[in-house]
Structure formats: structure tokens, C-alpha cells
C-alpha positions as CSV (number, residue, x, y, z in Angstrom):
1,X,230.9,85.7,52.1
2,X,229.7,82.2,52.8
3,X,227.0,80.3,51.5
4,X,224.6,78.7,53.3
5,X,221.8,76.2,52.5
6,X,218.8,77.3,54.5
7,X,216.9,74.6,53.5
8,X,219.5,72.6,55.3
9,X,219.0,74.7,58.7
10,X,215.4,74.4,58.6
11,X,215.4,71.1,58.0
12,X,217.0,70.8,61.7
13,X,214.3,72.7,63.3
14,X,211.6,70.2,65.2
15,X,208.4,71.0,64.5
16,X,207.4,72.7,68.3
17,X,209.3,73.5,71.2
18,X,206.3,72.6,73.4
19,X,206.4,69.9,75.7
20,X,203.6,68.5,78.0
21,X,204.1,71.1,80.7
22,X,204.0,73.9,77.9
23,X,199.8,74.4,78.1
24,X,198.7,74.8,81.8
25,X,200.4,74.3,84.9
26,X,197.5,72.6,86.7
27,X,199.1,72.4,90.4
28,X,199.7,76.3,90.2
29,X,195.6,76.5,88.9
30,X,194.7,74.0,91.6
31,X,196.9,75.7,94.5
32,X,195.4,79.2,93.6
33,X,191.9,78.0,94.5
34,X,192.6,75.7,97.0
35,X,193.5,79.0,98.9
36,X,190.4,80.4,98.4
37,X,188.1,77.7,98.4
38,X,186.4,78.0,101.3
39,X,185.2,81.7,100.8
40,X,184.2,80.7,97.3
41,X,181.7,77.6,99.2
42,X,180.6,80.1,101.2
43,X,179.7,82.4,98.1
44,X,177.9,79.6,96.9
45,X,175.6,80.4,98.8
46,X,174.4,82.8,96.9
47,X,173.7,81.0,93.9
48,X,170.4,81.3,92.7
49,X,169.6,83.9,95.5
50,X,165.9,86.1,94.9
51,X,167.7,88.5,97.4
52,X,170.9,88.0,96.3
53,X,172.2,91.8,97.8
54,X,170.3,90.9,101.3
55,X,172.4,87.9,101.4
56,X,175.5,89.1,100.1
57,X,175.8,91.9,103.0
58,X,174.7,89.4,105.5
59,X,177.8,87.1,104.7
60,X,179.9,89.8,104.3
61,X,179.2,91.3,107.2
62,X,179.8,87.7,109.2
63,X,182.5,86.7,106.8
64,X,184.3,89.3,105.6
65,X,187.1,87.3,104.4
66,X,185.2,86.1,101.5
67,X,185.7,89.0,99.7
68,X,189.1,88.2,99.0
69,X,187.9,86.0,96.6
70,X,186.3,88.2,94.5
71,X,188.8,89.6,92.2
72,X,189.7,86.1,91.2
73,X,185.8,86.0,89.9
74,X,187.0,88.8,87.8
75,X,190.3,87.4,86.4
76,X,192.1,89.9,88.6
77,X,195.3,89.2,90.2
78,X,195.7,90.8,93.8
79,X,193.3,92.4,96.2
80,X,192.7,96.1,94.9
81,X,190.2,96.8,92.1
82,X,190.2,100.3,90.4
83,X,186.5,100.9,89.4
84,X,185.0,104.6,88.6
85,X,181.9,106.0,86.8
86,X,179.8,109.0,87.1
87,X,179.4,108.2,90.7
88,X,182.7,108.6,91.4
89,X,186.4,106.3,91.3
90,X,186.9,103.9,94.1
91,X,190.0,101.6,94.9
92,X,188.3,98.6,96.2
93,X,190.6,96.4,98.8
94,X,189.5,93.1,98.8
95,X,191.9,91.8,101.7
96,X,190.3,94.6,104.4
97,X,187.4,96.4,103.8
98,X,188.0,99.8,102.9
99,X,184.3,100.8,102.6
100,X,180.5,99.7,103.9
101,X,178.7,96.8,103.1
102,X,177.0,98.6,100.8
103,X,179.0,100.2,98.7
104,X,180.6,96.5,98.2
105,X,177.4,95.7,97.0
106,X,177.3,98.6,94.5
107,X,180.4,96.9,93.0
108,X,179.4,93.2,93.2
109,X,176.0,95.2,91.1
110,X,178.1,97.3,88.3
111,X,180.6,94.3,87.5
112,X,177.7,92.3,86.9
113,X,178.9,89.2,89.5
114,X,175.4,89.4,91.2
115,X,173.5,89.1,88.1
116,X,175.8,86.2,87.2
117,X,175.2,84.5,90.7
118,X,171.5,85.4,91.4
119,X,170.2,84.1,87.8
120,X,172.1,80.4,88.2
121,X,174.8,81.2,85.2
122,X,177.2,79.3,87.2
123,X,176.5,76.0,89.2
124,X,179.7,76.5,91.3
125,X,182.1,79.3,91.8
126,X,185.0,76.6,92.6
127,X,184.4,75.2,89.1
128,X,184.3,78.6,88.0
129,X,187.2,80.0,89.6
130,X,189.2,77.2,88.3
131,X,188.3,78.0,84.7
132,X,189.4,81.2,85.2
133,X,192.8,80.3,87.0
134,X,192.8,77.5,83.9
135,X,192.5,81.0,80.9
136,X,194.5,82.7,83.2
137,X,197.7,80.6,83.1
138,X,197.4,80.1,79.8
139,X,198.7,83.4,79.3
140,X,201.7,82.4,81.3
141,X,202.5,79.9,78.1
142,X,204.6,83.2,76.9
143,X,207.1,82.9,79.7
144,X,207.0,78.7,79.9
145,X,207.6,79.3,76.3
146,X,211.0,81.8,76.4
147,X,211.9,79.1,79.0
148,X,211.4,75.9,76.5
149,X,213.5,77.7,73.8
150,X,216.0,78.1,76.3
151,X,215.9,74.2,76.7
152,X,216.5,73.7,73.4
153,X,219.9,75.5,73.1
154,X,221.7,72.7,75.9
């Protein structure tokens, strides 16, 4: 059996394996709302709205496309959204409406976006949107981290 001197080999290890790219990879963040930042102006719209469900279906109805932008409000990945309650379960498609007006409303409600929206929480869903691409990624340190460790073995 051989010896060895761990104070020796952990006297070799730097203190972090994190480099500058390690926290947030700002050009993914910035290119994930570029593509949706022209819905997300439109939305803005609605800030401050006293009949923020009058003018939610009216630019829905003209522009459905901004409702692709929605899950992104919600830190969701993708354009489906599970939701159910007493009222029943409902797979929300954000890319092509799968139901009324209204019962995109009915969601916009229970999530809480229009109460956020209507009563000014946020000054601009852009900024807000890139906040949440900003928390989002940082959960992606995990995998920039398995690939810095990897960097340190050449």
C-alpha cells in the first residue's frame, strides 16, 4: 500500500475552476429576447392598463403572435403550458392558438401575469424578460461547470 500526502494533493488544487464565462452567457440571454422582442413591445402596451383583459384580447386577437412570448414571462421554456384546477386541465400552445381569446385570458388571470402588468410592477417586459433569461441561465452554470472541470484535465 502506498502512502500518500493529501495535504500535498490539495495543495495543487486552485482555488475555483470558474472562469469569466462560468456565470451567464449574456449573448445566449440577449439572443433569446431579441427573438421575442417585438411581441414583448407590443405587450407593453398593457402596462398599466384599467382594462387590461379588454386590451389583452384586442391585441391578441390582431396579433396573435405575441403570445409566444408568454411562457418566457413565466420562466418556461417552449410553447406548451400545462395548467389545471377545478375548472378543468388545459395544455396551453403558445405558438398557435389552441383555444379562444378568452380562455387565454383565463390563464393570463390565474398565473397572475395581468395583475403583474395592469398594477405597473414592471416598467418593461424586455427588461423583464431579460432578468428572467439572466436567472434562467444561471442554472445552466451546472453544465458550463462539468465543461470547465473538463478543461482542467488538458
Amino acid at each position: 500500500m502506498i502512502n500518500r500526502d493529501f495535504d500535498e494533493w490539495l495543495s495543487k488544487f486552485r482555488p475555483s475552476i470558474s472562469s469569466y464565462d462560468y456565470y451567464i452567457d449574456f449573448e445566449k440571454v440577449v439572443r433569446n429576447v431579441e427573438e421575442i422582442k417585438v411581441e414583448l413591445n407590443i405587450l407593453n402596451s398593457l402596462i398599466g392598463s384599467k382594462n387590461i383583459e379588454e386590451d389583452f384580447e384586442r391585441i391578441a386577437t390582431k396579433y396573435p403572435e405575441t403570445l409566444r412570448c408568454v411562457p418566457s414571462l413565466l420562466a418556461v421554456r417552449g410553447y406548451e403550458i400545462y395548467a389545471q384546477d377545478e375548472d378543468g386541465a388545459f395544455l396551453y400552445n403558445f405558438k398557435k392558438m389552441n383555444y379562444s381569446v378568452e380562455q387565454y385570458k383565463v390563464f393570463m388571470r390565474k398565473t397572475g401575469l395581468f395583475d403583474m402588468i395592469a398594477n405597473h410592477l414592471v416598467n418593461n417586459l424586455v427588461d423583464y424578460a431579460l432578468g428572467i433569461e439572466t436567472g434562467l441561465d444561471s442554472n445552466g452554470r451546472k453544465n458550463r461547470g462539468g465543461h470547465q472541470m473538463e478543461e482542467c484535465k488538458r
